[in-house]
PDB file of N, H, CA, C and O in Angstrom:
ATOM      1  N   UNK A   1     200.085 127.964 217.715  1.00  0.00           N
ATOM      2  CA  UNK A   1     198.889 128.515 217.159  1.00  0.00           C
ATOM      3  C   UNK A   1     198.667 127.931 215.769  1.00  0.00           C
ATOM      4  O   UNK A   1     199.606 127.675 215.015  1.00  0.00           O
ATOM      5  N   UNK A   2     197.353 127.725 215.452  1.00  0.00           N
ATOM      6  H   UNK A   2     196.590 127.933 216.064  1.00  0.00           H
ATOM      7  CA  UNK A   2     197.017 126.705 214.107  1.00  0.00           C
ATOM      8  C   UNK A   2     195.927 127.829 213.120  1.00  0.00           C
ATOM      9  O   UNK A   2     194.781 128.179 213.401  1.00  0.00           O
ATOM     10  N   UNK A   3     196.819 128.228 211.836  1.00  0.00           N
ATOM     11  H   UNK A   3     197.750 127.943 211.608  1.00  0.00           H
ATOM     12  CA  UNK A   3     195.883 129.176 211.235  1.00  0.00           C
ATOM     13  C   UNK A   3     195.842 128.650 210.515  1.00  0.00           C
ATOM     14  O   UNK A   3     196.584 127.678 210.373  1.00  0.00           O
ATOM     15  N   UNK A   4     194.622 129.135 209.354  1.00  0.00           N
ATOM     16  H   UNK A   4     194.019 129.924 209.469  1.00  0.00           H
ATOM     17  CA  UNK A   4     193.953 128.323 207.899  1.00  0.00           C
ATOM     18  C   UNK A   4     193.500 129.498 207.393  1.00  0.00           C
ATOM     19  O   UNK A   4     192.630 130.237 207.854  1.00  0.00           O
ATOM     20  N   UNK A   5     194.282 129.639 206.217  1.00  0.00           N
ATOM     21  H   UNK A   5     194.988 129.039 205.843  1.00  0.00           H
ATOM     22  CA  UNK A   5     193.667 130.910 205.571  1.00  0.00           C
ATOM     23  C   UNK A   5     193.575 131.036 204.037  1.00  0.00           C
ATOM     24  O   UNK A   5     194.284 130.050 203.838  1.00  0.00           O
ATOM     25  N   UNK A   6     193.326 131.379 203.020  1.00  0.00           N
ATOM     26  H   UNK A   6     192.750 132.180 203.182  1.00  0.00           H
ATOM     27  CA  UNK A   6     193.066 131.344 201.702  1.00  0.00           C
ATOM     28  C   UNK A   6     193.955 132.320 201.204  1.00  0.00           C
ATOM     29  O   UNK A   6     194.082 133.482 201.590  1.00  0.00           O
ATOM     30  N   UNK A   7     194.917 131.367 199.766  1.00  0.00           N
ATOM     31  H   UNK A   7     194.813 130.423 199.452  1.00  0.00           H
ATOM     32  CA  UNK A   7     195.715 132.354 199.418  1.00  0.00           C
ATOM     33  C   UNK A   7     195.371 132.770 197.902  1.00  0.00           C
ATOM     34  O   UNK A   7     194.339 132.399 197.344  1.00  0.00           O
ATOM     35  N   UNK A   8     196.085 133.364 197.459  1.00  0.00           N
ATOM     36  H   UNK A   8     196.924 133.666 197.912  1.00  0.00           H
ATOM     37  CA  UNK A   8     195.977 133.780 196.209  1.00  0.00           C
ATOM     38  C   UNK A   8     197.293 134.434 195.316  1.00  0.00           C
ATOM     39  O   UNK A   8     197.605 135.616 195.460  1.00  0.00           O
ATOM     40  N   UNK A   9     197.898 133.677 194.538  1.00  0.00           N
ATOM     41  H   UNK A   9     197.644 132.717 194.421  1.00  0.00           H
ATOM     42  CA  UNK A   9     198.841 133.653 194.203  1.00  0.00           C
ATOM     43  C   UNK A   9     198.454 134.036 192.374  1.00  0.00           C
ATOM     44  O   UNK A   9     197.611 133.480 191.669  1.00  0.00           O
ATOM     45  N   UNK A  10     199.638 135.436 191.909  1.00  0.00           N
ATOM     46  H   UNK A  10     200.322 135.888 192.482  1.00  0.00           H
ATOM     47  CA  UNK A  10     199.044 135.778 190.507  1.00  0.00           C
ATOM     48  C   UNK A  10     200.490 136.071 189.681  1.00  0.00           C
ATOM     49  O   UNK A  10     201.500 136.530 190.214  1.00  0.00           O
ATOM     50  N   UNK A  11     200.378 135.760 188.486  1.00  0.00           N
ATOM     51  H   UNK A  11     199.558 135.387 188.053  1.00  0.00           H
ATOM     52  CA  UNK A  11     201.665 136.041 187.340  1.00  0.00           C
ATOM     53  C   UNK A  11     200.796 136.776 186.170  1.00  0.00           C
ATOM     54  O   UNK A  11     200.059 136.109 185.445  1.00  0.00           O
ATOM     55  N   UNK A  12     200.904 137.954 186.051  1.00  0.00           N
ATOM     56  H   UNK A  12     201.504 138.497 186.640  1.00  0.00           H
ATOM     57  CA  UNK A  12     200.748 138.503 184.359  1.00  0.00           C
ATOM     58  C   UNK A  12     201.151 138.062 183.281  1.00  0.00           C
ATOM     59  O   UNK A  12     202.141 137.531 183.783  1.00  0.00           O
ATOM     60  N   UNK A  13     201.249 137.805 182.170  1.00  0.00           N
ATOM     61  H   UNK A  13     200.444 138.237 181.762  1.00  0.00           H
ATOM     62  CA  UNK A  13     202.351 137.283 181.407  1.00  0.00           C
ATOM     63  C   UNK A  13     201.566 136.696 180.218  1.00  0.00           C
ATOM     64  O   UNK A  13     200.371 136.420 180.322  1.00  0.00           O
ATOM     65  N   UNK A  14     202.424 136.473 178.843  1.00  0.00           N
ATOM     66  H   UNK A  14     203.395 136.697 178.759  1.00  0.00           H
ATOM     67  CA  UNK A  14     201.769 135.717 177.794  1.00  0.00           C
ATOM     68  C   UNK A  14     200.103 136.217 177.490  1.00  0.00           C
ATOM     69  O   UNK A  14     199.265 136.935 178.037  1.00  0.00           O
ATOM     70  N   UNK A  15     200.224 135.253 176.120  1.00  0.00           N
ATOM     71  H   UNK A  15     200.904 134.670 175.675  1.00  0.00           H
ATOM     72  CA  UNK A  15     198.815 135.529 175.720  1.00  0.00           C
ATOM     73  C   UNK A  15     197.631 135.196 177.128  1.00  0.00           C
ATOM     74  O   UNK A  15     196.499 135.605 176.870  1.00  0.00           O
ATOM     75  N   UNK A  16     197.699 134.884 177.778  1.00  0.00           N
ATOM     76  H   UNK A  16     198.619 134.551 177.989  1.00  0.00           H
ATOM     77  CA  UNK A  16     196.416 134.407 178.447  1.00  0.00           C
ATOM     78  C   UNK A  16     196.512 135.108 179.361  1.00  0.00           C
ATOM     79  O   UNK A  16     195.924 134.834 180.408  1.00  0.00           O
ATOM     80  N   UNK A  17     197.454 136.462 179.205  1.00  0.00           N
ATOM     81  H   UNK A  17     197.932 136.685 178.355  1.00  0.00           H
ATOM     82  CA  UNK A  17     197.489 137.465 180.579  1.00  0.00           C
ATOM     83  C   UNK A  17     197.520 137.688 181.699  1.00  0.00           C
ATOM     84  O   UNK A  17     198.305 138.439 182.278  1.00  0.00           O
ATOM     85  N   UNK A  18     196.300 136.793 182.335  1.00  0.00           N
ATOM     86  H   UNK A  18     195.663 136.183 181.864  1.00  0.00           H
ATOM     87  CA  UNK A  18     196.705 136.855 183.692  1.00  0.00           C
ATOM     88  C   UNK A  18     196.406 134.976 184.133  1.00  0.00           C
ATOM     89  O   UNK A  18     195.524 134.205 183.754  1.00  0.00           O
ATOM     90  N   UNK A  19     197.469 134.800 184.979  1.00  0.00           N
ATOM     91  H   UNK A  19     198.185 135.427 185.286  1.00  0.00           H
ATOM     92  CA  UNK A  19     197.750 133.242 185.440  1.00  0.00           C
ATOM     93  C   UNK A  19     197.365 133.458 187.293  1.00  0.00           C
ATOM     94  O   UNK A  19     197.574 134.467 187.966  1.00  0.00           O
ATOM     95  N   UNK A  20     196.925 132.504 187.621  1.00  0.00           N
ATOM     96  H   UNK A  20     196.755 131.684 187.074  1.00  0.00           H
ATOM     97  CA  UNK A  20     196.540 132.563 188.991  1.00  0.00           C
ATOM     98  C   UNK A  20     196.049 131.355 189.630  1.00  0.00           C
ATOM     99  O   UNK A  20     195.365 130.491 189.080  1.00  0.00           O
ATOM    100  N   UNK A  21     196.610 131.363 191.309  1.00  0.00           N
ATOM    101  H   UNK A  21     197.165 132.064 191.756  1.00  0.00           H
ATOM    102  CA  UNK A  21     196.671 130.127 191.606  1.00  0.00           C
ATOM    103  C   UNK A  21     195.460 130.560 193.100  1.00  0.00           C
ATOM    104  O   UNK A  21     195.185 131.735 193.341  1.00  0.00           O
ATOM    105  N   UNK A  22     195.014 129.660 193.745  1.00  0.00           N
ATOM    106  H   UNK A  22     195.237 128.705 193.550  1.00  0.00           H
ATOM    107  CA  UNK A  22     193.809 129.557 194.805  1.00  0.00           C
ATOM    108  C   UNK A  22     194.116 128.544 195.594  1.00  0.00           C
ATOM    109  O   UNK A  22     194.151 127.347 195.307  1.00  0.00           O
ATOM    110  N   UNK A  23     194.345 129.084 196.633  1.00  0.00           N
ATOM    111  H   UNK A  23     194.317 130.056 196.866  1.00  0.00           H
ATOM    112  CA  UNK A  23     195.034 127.675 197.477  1.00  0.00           C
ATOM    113  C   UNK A  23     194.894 127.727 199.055  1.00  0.00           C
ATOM    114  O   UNK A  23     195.606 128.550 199.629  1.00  0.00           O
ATOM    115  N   UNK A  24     194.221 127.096 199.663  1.00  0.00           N
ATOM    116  H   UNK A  24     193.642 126.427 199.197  1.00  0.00           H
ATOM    117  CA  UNK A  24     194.558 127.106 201.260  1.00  0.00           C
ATOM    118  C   UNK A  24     195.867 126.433 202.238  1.00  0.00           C
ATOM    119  O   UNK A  24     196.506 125.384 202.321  1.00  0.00           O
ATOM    120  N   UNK A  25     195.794 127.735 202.876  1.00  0.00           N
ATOM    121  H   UNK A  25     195.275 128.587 202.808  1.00  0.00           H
ATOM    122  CA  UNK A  25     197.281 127.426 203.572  1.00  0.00           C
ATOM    123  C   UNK A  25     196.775 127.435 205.340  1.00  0.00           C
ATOM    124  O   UNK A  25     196.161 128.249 206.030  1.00  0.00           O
ATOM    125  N   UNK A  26     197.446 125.969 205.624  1.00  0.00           N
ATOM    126  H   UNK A  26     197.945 125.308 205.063  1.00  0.00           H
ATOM    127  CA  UNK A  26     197.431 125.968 206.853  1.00  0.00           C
ATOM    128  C   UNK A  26     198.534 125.980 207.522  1.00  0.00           C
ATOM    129  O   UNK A  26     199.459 125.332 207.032  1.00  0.00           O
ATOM    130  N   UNK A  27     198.759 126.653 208.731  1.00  0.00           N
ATOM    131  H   UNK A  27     198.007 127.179 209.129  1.00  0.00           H
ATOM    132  CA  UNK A  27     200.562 126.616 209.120  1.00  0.00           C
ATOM    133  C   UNK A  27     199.995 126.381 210.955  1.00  0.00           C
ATOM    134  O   UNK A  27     198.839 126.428 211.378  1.00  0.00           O
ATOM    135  N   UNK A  28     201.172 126.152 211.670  1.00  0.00           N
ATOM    136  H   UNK A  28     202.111 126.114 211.327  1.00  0.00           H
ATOM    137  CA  UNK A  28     201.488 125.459 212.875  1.00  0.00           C
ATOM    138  C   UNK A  28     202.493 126.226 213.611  1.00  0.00           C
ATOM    139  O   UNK A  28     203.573 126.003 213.063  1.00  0.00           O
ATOM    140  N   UNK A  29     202.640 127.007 214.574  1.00  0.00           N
ATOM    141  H   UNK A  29     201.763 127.188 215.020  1.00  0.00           H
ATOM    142  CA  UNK A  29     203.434 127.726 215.235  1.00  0.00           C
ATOM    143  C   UNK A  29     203.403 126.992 216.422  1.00  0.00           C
ATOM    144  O   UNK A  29     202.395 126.383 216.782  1.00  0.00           O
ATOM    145  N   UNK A  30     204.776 127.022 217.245  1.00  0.00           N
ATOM    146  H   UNK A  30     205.594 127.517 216.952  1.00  0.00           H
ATOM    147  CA  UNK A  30     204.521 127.236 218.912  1.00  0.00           C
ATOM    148  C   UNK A  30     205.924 126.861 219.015  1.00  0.00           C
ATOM    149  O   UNK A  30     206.645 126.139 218.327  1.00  0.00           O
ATOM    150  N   UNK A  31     206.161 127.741 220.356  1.00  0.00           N
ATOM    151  H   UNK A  31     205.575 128.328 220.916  1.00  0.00           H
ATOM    152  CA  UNK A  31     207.270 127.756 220.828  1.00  0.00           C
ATOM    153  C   UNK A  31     208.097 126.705 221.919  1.00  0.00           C
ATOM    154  O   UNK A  31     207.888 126.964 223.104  1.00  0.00           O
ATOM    155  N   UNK A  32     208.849 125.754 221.684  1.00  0.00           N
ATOM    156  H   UNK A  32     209.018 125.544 220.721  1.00  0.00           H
ATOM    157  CA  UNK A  32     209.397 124.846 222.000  1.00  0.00           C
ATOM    158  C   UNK A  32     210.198 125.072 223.551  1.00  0.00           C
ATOM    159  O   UNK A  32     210.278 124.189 224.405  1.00  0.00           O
ATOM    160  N   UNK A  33     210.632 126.154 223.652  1.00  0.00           N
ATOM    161  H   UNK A  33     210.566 126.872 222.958  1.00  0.00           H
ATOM    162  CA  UNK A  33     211.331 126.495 224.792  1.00  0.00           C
ATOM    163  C   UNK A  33     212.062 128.037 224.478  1.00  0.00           C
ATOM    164  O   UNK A  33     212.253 128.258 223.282  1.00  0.00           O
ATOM    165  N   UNK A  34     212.324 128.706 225.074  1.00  0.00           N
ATOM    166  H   UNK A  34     212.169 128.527 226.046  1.00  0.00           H
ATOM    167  CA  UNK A  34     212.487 130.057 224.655  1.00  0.00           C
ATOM    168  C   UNK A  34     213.529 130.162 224.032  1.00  0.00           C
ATOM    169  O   UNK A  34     214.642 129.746 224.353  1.00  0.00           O
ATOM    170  N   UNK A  35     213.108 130.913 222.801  1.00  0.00           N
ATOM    171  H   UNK A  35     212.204 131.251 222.540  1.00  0.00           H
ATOM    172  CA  UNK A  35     214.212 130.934 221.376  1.00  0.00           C
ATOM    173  C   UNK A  35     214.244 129.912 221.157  1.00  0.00           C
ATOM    174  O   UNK A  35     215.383 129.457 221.265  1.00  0.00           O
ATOM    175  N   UNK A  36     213.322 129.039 220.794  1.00  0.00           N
ATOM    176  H   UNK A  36     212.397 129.409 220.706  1.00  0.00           H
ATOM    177  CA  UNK A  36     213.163 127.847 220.120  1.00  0.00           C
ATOM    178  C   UNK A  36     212.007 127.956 219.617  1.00  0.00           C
ATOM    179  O   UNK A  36     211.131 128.121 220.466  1.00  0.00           O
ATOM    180  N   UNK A  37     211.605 127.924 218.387  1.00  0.00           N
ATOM    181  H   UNK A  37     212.316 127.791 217.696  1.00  0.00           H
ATOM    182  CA  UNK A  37     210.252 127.690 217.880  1.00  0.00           C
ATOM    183  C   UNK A  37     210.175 126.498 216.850  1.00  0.00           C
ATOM    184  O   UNK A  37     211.146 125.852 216.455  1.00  0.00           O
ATOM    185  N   UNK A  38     208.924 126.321 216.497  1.00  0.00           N
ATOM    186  H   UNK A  38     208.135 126.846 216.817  1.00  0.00           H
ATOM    187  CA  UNK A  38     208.810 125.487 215.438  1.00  0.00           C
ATOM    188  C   UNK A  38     207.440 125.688 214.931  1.00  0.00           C
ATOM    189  O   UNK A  38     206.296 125.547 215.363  1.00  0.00           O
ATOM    190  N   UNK A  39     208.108 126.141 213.653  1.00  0.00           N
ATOM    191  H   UNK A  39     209.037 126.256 213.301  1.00  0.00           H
ATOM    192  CA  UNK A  39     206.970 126.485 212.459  1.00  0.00           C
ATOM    193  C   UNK A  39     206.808 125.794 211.224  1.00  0.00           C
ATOM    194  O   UNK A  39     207.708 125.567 210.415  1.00  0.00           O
ATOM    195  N   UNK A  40     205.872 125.542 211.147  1.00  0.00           N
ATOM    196  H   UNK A  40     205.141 125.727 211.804  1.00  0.00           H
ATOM    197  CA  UNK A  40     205.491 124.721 209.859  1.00  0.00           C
ATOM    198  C   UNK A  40     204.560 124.898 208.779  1.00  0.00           C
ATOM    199  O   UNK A  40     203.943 125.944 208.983  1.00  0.00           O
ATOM    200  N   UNK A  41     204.102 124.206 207.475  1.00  0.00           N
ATOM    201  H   UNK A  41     204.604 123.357 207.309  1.00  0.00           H
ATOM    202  CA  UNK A  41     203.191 124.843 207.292  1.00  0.00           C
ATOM    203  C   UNK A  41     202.203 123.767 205.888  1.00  0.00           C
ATOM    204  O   UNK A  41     202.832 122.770 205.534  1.00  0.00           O
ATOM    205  N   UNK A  42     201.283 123.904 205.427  1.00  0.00           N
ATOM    206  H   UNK A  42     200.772 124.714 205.714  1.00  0.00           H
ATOM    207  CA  UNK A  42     201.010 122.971 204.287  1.00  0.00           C
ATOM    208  C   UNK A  42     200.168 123.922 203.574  1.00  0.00           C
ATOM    209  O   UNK A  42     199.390 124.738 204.066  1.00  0.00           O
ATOM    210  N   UNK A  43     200.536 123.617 201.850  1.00  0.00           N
ATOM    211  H   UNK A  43     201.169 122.954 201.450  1.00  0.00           H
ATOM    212  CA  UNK A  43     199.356 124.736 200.991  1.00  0.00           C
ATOM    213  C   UNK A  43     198.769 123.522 200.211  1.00  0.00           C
ATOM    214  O   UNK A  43     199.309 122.551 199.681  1.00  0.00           O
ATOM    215  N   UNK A  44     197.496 123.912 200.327  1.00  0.00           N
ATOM    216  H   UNK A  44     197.058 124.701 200.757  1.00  0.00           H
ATOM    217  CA  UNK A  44     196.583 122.931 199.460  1.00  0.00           C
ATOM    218  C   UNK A  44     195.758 124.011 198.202  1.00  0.00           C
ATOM    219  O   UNK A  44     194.990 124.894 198.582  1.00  0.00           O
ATOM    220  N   UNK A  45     195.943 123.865 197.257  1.00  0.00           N
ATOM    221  H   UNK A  45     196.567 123.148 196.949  1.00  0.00           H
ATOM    222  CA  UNK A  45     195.844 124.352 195.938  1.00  0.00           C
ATOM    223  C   UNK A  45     194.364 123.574 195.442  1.00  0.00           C
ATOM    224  O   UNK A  45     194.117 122.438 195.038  1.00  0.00           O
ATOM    225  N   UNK A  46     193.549 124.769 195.685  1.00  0.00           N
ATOM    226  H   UNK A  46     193.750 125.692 196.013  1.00  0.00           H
ATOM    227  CA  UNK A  46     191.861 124.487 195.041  1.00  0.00           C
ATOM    228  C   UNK A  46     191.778 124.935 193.367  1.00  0.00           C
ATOM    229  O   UNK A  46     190.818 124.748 192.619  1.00  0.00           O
ATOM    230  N   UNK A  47     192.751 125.416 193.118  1.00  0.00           N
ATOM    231  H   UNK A  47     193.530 125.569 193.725  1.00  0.00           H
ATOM    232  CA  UNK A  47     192.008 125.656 191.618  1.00  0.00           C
ATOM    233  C   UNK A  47     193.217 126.878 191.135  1.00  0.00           C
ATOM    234  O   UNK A  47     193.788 127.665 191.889  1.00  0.00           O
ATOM    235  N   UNK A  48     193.404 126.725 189.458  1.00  0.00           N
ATOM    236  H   UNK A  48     192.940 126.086 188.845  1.00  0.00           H
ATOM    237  CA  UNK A  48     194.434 127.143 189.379  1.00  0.00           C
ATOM    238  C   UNK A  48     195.041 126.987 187.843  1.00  0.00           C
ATOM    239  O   UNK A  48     194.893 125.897 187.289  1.00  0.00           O
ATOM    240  N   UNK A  49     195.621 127.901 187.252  1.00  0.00           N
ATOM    241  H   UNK A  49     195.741 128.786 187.702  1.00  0.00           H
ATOM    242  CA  UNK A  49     195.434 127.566 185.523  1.00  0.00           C
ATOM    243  C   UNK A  49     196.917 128.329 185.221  1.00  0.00           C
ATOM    244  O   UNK A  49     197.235 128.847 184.150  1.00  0.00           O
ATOM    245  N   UNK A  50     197.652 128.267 186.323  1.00  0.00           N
ATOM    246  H   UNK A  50     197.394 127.846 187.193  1.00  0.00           H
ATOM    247  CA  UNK A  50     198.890 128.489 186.066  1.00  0.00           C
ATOM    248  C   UNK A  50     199.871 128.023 184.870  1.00  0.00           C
ATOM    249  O   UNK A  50     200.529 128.564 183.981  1.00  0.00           O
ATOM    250  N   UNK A  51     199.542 126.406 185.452  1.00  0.00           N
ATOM    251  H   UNK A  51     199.007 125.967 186.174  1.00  0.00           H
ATOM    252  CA  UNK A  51     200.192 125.456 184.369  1.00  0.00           C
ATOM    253  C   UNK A  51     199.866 124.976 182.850  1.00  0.00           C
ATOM    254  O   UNK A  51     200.310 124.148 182.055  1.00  0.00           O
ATOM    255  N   UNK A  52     198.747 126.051 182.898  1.00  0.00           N
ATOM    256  H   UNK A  52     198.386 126.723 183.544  1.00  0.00           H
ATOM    257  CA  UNK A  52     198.128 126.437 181.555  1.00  0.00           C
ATOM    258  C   UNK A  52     198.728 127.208 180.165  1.00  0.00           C
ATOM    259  O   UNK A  52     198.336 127.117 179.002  1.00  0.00           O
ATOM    260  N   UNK A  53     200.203 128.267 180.946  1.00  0.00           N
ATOM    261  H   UNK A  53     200.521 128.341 181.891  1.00  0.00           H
ATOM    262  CA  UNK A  53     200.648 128.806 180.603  1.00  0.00           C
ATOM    263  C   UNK A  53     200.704 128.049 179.142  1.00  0.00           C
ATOM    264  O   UNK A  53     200.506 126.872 178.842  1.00  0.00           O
ATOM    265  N   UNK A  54     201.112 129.398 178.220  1.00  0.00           N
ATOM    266  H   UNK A  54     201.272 130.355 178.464  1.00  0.00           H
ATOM    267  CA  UNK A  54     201.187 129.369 176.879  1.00  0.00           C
ATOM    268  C   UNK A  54     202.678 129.758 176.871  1.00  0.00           C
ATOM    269  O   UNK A  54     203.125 130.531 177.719  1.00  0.00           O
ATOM    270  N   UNK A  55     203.767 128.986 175.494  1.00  0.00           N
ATOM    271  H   UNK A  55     203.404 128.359 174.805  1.00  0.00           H
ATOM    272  CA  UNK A  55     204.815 129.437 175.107  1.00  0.00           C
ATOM    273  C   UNK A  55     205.924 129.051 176.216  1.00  0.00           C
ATOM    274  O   UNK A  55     205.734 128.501 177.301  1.00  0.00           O
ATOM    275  N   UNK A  56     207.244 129.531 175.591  1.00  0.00           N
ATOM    276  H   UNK A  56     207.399 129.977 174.709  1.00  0.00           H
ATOM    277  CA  UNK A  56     208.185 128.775 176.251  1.00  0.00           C
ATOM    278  C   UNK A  56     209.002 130.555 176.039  1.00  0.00           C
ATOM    279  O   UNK A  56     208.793 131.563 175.365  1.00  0.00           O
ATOM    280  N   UNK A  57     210.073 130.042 177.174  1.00  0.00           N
ATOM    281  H   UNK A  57     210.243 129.222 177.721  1.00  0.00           H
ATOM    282  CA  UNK A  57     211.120 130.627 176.927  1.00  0.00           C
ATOM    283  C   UNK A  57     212.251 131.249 176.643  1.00  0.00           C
ATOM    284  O   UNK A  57     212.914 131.496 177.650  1.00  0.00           O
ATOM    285  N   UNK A  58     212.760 131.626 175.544  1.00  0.00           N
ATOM    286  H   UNK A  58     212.221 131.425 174.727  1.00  0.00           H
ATOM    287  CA  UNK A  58     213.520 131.564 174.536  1.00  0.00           C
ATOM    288  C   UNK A  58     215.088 132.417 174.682  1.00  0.00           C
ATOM    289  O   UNK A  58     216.064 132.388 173.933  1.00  0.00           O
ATOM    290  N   UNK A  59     214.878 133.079 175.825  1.00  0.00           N
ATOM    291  H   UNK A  59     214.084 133.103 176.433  1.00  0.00           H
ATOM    292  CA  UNK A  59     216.015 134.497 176.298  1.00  0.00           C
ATOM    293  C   UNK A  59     216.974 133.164 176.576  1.00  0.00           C
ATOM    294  O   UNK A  59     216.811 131.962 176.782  1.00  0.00           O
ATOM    295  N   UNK A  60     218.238 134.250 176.440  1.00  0.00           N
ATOM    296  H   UNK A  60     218.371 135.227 176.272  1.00  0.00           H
ATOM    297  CA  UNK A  60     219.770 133.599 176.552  1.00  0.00           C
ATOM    298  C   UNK A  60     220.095 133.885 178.038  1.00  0.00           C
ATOM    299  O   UNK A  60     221.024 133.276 178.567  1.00  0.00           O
ATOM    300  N   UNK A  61     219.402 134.744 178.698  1.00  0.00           N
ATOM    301  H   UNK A  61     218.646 135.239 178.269  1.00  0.00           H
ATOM    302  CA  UNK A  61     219.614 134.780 180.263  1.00  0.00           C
ATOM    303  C   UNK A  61     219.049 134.156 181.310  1.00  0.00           C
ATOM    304  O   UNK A  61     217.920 133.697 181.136  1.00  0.00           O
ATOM    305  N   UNK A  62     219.516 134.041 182.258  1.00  0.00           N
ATOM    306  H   UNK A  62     220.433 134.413 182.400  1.00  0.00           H
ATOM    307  CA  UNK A  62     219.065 132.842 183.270  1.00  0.00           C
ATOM    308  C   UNK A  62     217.727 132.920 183.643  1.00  0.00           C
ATOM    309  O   UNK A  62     217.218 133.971 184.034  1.00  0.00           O
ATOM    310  N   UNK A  63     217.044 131.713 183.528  1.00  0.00           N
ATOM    311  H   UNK A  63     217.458 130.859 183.211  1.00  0.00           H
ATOM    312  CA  UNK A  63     215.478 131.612 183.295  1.00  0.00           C
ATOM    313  C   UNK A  63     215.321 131.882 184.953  1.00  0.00           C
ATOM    314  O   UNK A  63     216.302 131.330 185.452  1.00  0.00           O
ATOM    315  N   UNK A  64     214.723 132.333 185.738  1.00  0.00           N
ATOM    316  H   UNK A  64     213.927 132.782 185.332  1.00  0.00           H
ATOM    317  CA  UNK A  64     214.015 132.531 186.909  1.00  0.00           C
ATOM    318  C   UNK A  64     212.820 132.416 186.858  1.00  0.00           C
ATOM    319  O   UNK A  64     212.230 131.337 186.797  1.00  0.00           O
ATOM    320  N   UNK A  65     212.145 133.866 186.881  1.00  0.00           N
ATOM    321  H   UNK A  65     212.625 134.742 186.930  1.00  0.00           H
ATOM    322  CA  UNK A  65     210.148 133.909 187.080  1.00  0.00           C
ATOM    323  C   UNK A  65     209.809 133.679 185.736  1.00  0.00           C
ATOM    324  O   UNK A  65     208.584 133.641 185.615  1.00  0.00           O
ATOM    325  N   UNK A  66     210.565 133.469 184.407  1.00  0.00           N
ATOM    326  H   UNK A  66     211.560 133.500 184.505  1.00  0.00           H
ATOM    327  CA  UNK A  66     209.875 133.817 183.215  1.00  0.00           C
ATOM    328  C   UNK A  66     209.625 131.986 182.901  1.00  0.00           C
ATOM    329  O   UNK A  66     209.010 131.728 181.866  1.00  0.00           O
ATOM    330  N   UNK A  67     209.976 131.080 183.558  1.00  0.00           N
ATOM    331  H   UNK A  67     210.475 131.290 184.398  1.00  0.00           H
ATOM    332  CA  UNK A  67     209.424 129.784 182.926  1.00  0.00           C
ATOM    333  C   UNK A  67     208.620 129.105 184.185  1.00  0.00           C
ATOM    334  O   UNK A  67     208.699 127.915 184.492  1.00  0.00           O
ATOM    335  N   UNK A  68     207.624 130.360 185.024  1.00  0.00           N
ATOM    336  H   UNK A  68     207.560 131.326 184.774  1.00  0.00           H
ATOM    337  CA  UNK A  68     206.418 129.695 185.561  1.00  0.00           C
ATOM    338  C   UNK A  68     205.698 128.690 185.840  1.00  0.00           C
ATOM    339  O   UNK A  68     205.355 128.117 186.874  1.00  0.00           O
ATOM    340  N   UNK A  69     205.439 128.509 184.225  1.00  0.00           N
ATOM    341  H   UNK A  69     205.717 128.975 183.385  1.00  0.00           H
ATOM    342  CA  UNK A  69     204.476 127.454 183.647  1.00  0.00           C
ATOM    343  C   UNK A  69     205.257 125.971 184.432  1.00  0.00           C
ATOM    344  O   UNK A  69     204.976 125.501 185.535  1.00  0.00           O
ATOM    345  N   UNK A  70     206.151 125.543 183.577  1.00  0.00           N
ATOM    346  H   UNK A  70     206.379 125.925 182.681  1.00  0.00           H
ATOM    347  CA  UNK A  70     207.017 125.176 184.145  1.00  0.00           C
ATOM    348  C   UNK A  70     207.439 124.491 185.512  1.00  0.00           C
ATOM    349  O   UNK A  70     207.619 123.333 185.889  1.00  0.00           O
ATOM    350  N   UNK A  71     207.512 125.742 186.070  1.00  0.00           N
ATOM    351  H   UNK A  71     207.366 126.683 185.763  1.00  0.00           H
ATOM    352  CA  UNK A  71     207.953 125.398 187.421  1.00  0.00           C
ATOM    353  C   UNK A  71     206.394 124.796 188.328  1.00  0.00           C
ATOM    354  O   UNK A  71     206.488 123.891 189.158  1.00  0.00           O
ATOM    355  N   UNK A  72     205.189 125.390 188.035  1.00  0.00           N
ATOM    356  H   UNK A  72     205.113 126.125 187.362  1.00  0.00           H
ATOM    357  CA  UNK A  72     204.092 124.721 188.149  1.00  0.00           C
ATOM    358  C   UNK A  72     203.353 123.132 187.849  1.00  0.00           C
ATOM    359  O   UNK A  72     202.790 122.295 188.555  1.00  0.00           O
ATOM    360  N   UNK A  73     203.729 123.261 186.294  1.00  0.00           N
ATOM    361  H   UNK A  73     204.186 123.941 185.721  1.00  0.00           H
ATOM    362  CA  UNK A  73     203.789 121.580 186.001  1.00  0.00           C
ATOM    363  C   UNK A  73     204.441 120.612 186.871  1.00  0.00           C
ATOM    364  O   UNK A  73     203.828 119.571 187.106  1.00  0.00           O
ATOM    365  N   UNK A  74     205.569 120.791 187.376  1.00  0.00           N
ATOM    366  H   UNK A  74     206.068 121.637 187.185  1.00  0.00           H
ATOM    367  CA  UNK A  74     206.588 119.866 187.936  1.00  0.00           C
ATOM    368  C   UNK A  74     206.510 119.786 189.528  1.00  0.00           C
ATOM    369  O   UNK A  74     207.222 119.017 190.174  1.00  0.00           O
ATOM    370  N   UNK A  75     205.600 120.634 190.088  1.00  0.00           N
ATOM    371  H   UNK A  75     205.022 121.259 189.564  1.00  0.00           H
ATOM    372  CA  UNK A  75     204.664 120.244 191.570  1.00  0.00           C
ATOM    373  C   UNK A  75     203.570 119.816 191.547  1.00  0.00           C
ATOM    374  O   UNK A  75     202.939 119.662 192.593  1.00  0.00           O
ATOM    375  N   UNK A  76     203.034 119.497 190.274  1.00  0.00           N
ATOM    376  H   UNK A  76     203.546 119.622 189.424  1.00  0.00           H
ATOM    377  CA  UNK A  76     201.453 118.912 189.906  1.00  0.00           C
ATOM    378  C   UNK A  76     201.313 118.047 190.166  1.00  0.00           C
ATOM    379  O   UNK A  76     200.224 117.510 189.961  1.00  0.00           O
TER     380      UNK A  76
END
């Protein structure tokens, strides 16, 4: 089965408050032989100011969701 659907992806955070991404996702299902599947999928990103983010990270604990920005730039 072949779906296409519109996503919407959001982070609060920093001066510019709210960060948000717009993206269509198409994915690919079907079943290969029973208990076998194969799923797949592709996101195409229409618009988006994520990597806009302001400021850096500065905590002594392990950076995860707080360097965003970041992790956005470096799939651009």
């Amino acid at each position: 089965m072949f779906r296409l659907k519109p996503t919407l992806s959001s982070y609060i955070n920093g001066p510019k408050v709210f960060q948000y991404n717009i993206a269509l996702q198409a994915t690919y299902d079907r079943e290969l032989a029973e208990r076998l599947y194969l799923n797949t999928g592709v996101n195409y990103v229409l618009y988006e100011n994520i990597t806009e983010a302001i400021g850096t990270n500065n905590s002594t604990l392990p950076h995860v969701r707080s360097d965003f920005g970041e992790y956005a730039r470096a799939r651009g």
